[in-house]
N, C-alpha and C positions, 0 to 999 in steps of 0.2 A: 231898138225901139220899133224898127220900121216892120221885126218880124213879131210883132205884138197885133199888128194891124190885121183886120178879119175883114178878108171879101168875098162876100156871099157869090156864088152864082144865080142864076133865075130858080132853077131849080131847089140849091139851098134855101133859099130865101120863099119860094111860095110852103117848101114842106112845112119851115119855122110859122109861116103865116097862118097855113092853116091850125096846125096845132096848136095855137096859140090862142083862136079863134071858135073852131070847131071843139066838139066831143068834150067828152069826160077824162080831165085829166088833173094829176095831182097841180096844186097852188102853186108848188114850188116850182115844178118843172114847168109850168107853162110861163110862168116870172122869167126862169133864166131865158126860153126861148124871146120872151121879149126882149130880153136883154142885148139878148146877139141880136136880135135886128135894130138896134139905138144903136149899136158898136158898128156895125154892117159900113165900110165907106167905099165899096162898089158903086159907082155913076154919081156918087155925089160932091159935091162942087166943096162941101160945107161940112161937115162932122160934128156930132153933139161932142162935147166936155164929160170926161167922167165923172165931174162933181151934178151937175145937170142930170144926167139919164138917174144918179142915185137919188138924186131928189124926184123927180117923177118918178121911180118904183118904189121909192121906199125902201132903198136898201143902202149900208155903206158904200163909201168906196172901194175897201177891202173885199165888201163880196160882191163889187164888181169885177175885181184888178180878180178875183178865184172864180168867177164866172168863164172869163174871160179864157183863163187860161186852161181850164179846163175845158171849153170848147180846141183851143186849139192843140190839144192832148190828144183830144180824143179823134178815131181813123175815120168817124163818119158822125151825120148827125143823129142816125137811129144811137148809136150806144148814147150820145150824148143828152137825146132826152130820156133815158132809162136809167129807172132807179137803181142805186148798186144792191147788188143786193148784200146782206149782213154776214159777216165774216164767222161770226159767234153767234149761237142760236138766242132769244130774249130768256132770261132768266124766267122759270118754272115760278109758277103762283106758290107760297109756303101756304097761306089761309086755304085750305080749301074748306070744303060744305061743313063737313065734321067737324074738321078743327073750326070754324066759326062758329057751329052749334054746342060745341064744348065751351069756347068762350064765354060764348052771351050764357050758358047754363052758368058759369061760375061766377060771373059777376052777377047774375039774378039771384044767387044762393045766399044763404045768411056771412054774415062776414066771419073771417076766422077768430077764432079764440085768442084774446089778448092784441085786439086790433080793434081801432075807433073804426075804422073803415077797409077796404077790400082797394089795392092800387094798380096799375096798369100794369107794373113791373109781376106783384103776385099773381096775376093772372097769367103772363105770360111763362113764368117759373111753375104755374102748375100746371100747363098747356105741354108743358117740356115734360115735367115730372110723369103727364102719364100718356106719353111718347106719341103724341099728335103730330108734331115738328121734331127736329131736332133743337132749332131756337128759335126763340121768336123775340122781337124787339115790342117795346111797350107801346113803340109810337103801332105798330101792325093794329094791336090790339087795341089801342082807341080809335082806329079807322074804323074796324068791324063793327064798334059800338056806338060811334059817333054814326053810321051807318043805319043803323037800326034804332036809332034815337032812342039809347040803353045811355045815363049817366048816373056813374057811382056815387053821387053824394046822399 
């Protein structure tokens, strides 16, 4: 327990302050840095409660007790207020310009033959059919058209 306990130097403790304070910086990261200094029990007589500090920030006590620990993971406090960066690049957009221009063309088109109406799913199967995507889901193609305020009825 006792090595769970975070003591700031002067030093730690004004970099925490400032960035917490100053500049532009993400939500998240300048949260946790507040965090470590509610946790902070260097010179003081008295220490907040981890139920307390998650009630003034806002967060559980679990992402404190992962704050927490993660501060003391990590070798300094520059990595600790640095975002990780993503291990896997973000998934590639399937919709691009074409393909949502082929969309809205097909659902603006007359409906097919032996069909009361044109459906998210046929749009997306003839999106496929003339190799725009490889696949596309129905929900993709009512984003594009709920986007464009295009509704099939």
């Amino acid at each position: 327990m006792e090595n769970d306990v975070i003591m700031l130097n002067e030093e730690q403790r004004k970099r925490l302050e400032v960035f917490a304070k100053n500049g532009v910086h993400n939500a998240h990261l300048i949260t946790r840095a507040k965090v470590i200094l509610k946790l902070d029990r260097s010179n003081k007589k008295d220490h907040l409660r981890i139920t307390r500090i998650s009630e003034e920030v806002e967060l559980s006590r679990q992402a404190i007790y992962n704050i927490r620990d993660a501060f003391l993971q990590s070798p300094d406090i520059e990595t600790f207020l640095m975002r990780k960066k993503r291990k896997t690049p973000p998934v590639p957009v399937k919709v691009t310009g074409d393909a949502e221009a082929h969309i809205i063309a097909i659902a603006c088109s007359k409906k097919p033959e032996g069909r009361a109406k044109r459906t998210m799913q046929l749009i997306a199967d003839k999106c496929v059919e003339l190799n725009d995507v490889d696949s596309l889901s129905e929900t993709s193609v009512r984003r594009v058209l709920k986007k464009q305020n295009i509704s099939l009825t």
